[in-house]
N, C-alpha and C positions, 0 to 999 in steps of 0.2 A: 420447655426448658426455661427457667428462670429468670437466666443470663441473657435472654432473647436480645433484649435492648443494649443492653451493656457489649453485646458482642458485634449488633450494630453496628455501635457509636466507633468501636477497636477497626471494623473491615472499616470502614469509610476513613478514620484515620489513616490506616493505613495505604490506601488507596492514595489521599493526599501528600502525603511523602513521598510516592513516586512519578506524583503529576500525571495520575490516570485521567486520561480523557470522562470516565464512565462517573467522577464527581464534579470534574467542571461543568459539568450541563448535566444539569437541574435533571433533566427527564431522562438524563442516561440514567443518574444515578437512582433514580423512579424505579425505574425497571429492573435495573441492577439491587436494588436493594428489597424489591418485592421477592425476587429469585431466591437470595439469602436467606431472606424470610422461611421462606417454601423450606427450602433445607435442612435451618434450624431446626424445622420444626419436626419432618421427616425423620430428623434423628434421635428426636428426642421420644417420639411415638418407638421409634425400633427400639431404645434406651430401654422404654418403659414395658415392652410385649417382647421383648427377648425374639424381635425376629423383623429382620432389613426389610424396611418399607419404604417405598419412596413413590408418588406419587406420578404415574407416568402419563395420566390423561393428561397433567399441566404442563408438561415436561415440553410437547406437541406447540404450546405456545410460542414457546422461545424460538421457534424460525420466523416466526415472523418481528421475534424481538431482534436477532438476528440482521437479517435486512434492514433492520429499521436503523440498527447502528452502521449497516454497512453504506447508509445515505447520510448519516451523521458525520462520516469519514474517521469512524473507528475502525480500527482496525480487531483481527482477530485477536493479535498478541496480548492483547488489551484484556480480554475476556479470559484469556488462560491465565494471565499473571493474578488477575482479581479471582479468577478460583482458586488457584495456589495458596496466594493468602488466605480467603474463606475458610479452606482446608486446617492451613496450619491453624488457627484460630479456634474453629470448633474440635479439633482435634486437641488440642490444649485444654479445652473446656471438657470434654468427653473425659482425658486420664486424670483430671482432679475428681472426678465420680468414682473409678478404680482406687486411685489412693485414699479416699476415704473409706473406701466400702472392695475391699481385694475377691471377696464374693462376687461383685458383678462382671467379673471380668466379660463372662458368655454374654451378657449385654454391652456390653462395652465393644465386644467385634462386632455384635449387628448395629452396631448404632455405625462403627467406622465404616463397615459394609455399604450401610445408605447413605455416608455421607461421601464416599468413592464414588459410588452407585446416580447421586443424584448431580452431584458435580459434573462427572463423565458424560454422561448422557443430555444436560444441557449445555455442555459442552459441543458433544455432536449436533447435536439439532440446530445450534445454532450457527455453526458453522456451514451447515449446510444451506441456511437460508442467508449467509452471505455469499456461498457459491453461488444461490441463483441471480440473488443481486446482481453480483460481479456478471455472471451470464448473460442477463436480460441486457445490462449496460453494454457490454462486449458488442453484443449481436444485435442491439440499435445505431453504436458508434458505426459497426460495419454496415446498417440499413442505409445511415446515413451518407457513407463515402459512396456508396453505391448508386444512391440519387445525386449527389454531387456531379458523379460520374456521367450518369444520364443524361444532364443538364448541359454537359460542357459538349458531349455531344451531338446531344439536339440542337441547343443555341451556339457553337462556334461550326463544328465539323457538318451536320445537317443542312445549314444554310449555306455555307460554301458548295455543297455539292448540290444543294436544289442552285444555287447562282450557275454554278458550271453548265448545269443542261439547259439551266434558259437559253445559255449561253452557244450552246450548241444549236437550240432550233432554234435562234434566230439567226445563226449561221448559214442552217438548212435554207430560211425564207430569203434571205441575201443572198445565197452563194447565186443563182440563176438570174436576178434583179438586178443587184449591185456587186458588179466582182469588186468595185476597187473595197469596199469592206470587210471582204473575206480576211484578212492578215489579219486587221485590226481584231476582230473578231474569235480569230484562232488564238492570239495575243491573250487575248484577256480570259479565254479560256483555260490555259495555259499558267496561266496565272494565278488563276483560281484555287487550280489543283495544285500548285505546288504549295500555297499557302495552306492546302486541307491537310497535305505532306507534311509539312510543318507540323500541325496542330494534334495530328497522329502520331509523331516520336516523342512532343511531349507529355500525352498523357500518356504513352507506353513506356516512357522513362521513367515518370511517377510511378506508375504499379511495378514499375522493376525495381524501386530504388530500393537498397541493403539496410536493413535495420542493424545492420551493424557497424552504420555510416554515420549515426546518429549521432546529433551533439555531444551528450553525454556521456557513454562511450565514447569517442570518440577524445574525448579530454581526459580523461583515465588512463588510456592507451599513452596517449602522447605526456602524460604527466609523470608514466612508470616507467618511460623510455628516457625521461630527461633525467631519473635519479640511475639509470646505469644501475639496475639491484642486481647483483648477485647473489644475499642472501638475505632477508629469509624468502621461500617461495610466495610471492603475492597472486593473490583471484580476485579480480576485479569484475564481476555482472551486472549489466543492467538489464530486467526483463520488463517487457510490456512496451507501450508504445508513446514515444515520447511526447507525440501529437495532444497527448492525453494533459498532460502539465504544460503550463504558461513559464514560458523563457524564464524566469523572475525567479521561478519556484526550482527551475533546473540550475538558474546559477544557484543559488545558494547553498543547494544539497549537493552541488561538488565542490565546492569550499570547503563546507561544513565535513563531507567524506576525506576528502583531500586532508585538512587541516587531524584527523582521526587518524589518516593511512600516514604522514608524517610523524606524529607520536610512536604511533610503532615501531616505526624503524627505525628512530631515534634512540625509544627508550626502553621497547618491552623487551628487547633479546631475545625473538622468538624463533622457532622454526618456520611458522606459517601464519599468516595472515588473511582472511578473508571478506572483503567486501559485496553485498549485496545490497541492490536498488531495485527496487518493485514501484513500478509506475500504474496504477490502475487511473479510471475515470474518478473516483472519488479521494484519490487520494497517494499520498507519495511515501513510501518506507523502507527507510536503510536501518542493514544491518551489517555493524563491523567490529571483528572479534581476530584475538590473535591467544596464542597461546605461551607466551612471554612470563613476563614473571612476574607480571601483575604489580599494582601500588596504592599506596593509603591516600584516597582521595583528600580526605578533611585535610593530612598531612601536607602535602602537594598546596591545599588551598593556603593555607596557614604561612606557609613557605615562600608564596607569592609568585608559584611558578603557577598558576592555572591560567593562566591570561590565554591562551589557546581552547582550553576549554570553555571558557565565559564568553569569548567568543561567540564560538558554536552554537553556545544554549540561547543566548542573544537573539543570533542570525535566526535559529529554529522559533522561538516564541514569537517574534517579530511575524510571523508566518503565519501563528495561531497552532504552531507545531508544538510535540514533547520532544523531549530528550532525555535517555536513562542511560545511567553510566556506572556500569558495575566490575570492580575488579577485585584480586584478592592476593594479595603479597605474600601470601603463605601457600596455598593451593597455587595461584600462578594462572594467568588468563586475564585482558581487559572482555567484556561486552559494551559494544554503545548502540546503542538502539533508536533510533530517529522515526517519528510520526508526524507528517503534515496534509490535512485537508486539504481538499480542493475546490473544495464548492465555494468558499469566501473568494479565492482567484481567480473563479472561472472569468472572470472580464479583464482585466487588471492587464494582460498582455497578450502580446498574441503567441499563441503554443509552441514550441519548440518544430523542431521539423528532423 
């Protein structure tokens, strides 16, 4: 296909307008634009043999390209919206071949076919090697507390209970030698173990403690209790574990939610609104949508009422975070979509609990 480069230069524009992760960094967009490539070209082969080809040995690669952004702290959404557009794009370029030429239409579906075909499919692949990601991460975090756990063990609860039975035989070797030490001895025995008692309800209160206690949560809860809402229905979730994100990075994303969940109820007039927070090891993503009646962003900025919104994008970039905010005054619905890494954080403070 001709257009090869010219449609390039269009996906990566495009991309840039919505503050993809996958053109700020250089080597995302490496990958991402080698992918494109592949596509292009797939369909341009089906274009030309009248018959959907897409190359599925390379296809295999992308899990590990996959992974590789899922350590980048890209997230999935990222990869679907940059196929979408891909789509629309070569898809536009595909029905200018129809309108010149109404003859090829039968190439013109095998080319859409492979270009369906090749999207979807590294689409899945890729997804799946940010499931393992996410998986190997999950199930080292848990290797981890589990040694943690070990250790607190060994060196607090271990030692008190080898001290206790010193404590006892040398009770044993006193009690017939020296009675007047037996108290003292019992004493401190005594002592011992109530201390190991201690040291046992608080790491059994730790593993009992409610993830649904959690900071974050926890201020959601108490934030939808203080506006008294009776209408529209609000859902507020947080999944994952908040261990995983640095304080810094949890206040902000409930602001920035919060400062989203307030617009709504303010302004969109909806039935429903919904917030979700996904907390993984790499990385932190809300998403909050209502079904209201939507508004002309540019309009809104022009107007001088976005100052809540600038906000937000602020708080989020300051982070190294995106922020996408789509709505539509005629169809009716706000989206706001929030993306912030975790790997530039991981020191910065200590993790939420």
């Amino acid at each position: 296909m001709s257009r090869k480069p010219q449609l390039l230069k269009q996906y990566r524009l495009r991309l840039e307008q919505i503050k993809s992760p996958l053109v700020t960094d250089e080597g995302a967009w490496k990958g991402c634009a080698l992918q494109a490539e592949r596509i292009i070209t797939d369909c341009a082969d089906s274009l030309l043999h009248d018959k959907a080809q897409v190359r599925g040995s390379l296809i295999q690669q992308v899990q590990g390209l996959g992974m590789e952004r899922a350590t980048q702290g890209i997230y999935g959404v990222h990869s679907i919206r940059a196929g979408v557009i891909l789509f629309e794009l070569a898809f536009d370029a595909l029905a200018e071949v129809v309108t010149d030429s109404p003859g090829d239409l039968g190439r013109f579906g095998a080319a859409v076919r492979s270009l369906q075909m090749g999207i979807g499919e590294r689409l899945e692949a890729g997804a799946l090697g940010h499931d393992i990601y996410l998986l190997n991460t999950v199930r080292e975090v848990n290797a981890a507390g589990h040694r943690q756990l070990a250790r607190e063990i060994h060196d607090h609860l271990g030692n008190n209970v080898s001290l206790a039975l010193r404590q006892l035989e040398l009770y044993e070797i006193a009690r017939d030698k020296r009675p007047e030490h037996t108290e003292a001895r019992i004493a401190a025995v005594k002592a011992t173990l109530t201390e190991s008692l201690g040291i046992i309800r608080d790491l059994v209160g730790q593993l009992r403690r409610s993830e649904s206690e959690g900071t974050l949560q926890g201020a959601f809860t108490a934030f939808l209790e203080s506006m008294a809402i009776t209408r529209p229905e609000v859902r507020v979730q947080v999944n994952g574990s908040e261990e995983w994100a640095p304080q810094q990075v949890l206040d902000e994303i409930f602001l920035v939610v919060r400062e989203c969940l307030r617009n709504a109820l303010a302004h969109a007039d909806a039935q429903q609104v919904l917030a979700v927070v996904d907390i993984a090891p790499f990385g932190v993503h809300a998403l909050i949508e209502d079904d209201g009646c939507g508004f002309d962003l540019a309009a809104v900025g022009d107007a001088g009422l976005a100052n809540g919104i600038t906000s937000a994008t602020e708080r989020v970039e300051l982070l190294g975070g995106t922020i996408l905010i789509s709505s539509n005054p005629r169809a009716g619905g706000t989206r706001v979509t929030v993306s912030i890494p975790l790997s530039e954080h991981s020191g910065d403070t200590e993790s939420g609990s």
